[in-house]
C-alpha positions in Angstrom: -8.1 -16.0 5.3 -8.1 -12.8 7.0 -9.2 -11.0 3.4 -12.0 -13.7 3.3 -13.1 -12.4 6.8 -12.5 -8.8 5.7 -14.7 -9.2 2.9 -17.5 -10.7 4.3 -17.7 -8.3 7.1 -17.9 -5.1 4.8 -21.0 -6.7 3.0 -22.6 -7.9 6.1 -21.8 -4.1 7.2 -23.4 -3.6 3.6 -20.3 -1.4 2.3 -20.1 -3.9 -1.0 -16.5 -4.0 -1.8 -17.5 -2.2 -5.5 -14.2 -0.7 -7.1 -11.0 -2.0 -7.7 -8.0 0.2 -7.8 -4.8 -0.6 -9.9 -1.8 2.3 -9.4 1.2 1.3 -11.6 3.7 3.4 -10.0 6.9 2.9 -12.7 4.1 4.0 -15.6 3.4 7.1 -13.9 6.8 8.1 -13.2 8.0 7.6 -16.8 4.6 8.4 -18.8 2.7 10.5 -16.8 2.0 13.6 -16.5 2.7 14.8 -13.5 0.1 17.2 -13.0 -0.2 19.5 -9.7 -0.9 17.9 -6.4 0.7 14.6 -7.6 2.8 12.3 -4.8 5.4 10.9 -7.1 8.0 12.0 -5.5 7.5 10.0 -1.9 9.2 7.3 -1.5 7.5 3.7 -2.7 6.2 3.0 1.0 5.2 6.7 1.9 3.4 7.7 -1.3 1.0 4.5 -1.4 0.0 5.5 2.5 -0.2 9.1 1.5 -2.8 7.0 -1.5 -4.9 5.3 1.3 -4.9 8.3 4.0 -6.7 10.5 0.5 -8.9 8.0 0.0 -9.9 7.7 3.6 -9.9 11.7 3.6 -12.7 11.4 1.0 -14.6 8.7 2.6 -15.1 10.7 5.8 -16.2 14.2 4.0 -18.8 11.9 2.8 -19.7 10.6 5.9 -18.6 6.6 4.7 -16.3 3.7 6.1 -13.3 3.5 4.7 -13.9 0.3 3.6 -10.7 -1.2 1.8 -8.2 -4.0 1.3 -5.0 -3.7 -0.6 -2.2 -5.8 -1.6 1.3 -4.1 -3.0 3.7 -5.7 -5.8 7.2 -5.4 -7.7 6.4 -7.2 -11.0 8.6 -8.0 -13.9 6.3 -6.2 -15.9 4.7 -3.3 -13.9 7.3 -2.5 -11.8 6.3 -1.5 -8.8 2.0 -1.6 -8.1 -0.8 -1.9 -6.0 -4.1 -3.3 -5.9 -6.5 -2.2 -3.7 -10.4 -2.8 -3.5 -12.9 0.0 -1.4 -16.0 0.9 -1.1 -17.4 3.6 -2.9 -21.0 4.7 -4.2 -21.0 4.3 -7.8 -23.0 7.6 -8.3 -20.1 9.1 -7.2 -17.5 7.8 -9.2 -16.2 11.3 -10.8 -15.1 12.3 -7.0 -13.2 9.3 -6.8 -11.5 9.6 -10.5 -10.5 13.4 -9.1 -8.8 12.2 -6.1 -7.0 10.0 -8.1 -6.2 11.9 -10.8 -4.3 14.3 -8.0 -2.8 11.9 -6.5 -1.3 10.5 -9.5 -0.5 13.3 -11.2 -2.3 12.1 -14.4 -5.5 12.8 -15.5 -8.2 10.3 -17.0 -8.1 9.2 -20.8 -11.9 8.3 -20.1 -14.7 7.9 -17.3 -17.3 5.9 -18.4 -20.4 5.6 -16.3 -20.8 3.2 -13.3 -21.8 -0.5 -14.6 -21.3 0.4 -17.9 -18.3 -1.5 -18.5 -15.8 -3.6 -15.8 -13.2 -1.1 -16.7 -14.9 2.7 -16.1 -11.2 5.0 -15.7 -8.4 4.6 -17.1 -5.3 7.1 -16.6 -4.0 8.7 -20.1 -0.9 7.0 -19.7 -2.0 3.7 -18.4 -1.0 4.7 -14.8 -3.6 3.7 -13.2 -7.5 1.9 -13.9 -10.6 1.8 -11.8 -12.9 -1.1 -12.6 -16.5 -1.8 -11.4 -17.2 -5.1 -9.6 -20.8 -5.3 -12.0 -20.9 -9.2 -11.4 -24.2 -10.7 -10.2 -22.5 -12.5 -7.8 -20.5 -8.9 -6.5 -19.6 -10.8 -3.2 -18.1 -14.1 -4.7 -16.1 -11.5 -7.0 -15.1 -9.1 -4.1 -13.7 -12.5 -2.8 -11.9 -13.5 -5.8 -10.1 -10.6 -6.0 -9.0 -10.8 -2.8 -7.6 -13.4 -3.5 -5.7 -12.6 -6.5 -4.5 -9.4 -4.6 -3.6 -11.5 -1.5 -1.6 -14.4 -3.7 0.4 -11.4 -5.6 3.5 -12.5 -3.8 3.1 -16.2 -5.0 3.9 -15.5 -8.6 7.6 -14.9 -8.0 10.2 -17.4 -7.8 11.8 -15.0 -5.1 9.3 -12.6 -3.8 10.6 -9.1 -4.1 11.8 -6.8 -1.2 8.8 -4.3 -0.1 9.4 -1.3 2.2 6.7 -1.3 4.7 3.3 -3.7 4.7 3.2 -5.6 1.3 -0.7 -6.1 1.9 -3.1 -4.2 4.5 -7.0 -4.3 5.8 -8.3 -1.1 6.5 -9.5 -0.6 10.3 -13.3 -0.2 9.5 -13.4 -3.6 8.7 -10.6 -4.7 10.0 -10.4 -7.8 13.0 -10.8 -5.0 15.9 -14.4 -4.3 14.1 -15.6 -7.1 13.1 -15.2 -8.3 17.0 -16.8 -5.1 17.8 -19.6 -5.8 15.6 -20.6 -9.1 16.5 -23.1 -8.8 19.0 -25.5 -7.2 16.7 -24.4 -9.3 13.4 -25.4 -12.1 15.4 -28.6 -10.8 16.7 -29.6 -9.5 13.5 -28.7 -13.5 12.2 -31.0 -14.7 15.0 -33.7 -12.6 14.1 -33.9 -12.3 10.3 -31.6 -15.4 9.1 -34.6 -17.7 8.4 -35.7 -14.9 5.7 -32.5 -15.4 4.0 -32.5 -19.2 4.1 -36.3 -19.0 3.2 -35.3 -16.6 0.1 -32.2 -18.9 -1.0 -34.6 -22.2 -1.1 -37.0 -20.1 -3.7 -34.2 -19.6 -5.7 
């Protein structure tokens, strides 16, 4: 529920939840490349915050929420991963593929442009993949894969042991800000909510 909520506040906020973020840590460790800058040697918990606080780094030298959700995994396959969803401007995707690149230590097999594909960058050794949410519907999908980040722990039998928060809401749209945010949400919903309904019956 709170992902739903989450969700529905960034596009109310209109910061579309656009890009979806897949870090396979084990591939990187065995396959990658380890290229300068990289945070593979932090421990499982610390490098995945180190992750989110470069990501929220580049947000704000943009001047732009950092608008995220993210949900962290042990699989039998993958090892250990995490999925995380953001808000980004897809014109500048390449700034986001070098911040991940760094981070990871490998650099992209491709970069594709924005909308041109659901899968856009993809590490050399599989490490890690950034897709495009280019669905009509981008909300309902946003919300799907929520949900598949938020029911990662269902799959297992026994969910795995995960050092520090296995899933996380970032604070600009977090339950603090939505709260905060209210008052005018609402007002804007009294004042310009029979356009929307007006604009749904045409359709």
């Amino acid at each position: 529920m709170r992902f739903r909520e989450a969700v529905a506040f960034a596009y109310a906020m209109d910061w579309p939840l656009n890009i979806g973020l897949t870090i396979t840590w084990a591939a990187l460790e065995t396959a990658g490349e380890r290229n300068e800058g990289h945070c593979l040697g932090r421990g499982e918990w610390e490098r995945e915050k180190y992750t989110r606080d470069e990501l929220a780094r580049l947000c704000r030298s943009e001047r732009l929420p950092f608008a995220a959700l993210w949900g962290r995994d042990v699989g039998m396959d993958m090892g250990s991963h995490v999925h995380l969803s953001i808000f980004w401007p897809s014109y500048k995707l390449a700034q986001f593929v070098a911040v991940i690149e760094r981070i990871s230590g490998s650099s992209a097999a491709f970069v594709l442009k924005p909308y041109a594909a659901d899968v856009v960058a993809r590490s050399v050794c599989g490490g890690w993949q950034i897709n495009m949410n280019n669905r009509k519907d981008d909300k309902q999908s946003a919300l799907e894969w929520a949900e598949y980040i938020a029911a990662q722990h269902a799959k297992h039998p026994a969910p795995p042991e995960i050092k520090g928060k296995a899933f996380g809401i970032s604070e600009a749209i977090g339950k603090t800000a939505q709260e905060r945010a209210r008052p005018v949400l609402e007002a804007r919903e009294a004042k310009y909510g029979w356009m929307r309904q007006a604009a749904a019956e045409r359709h």
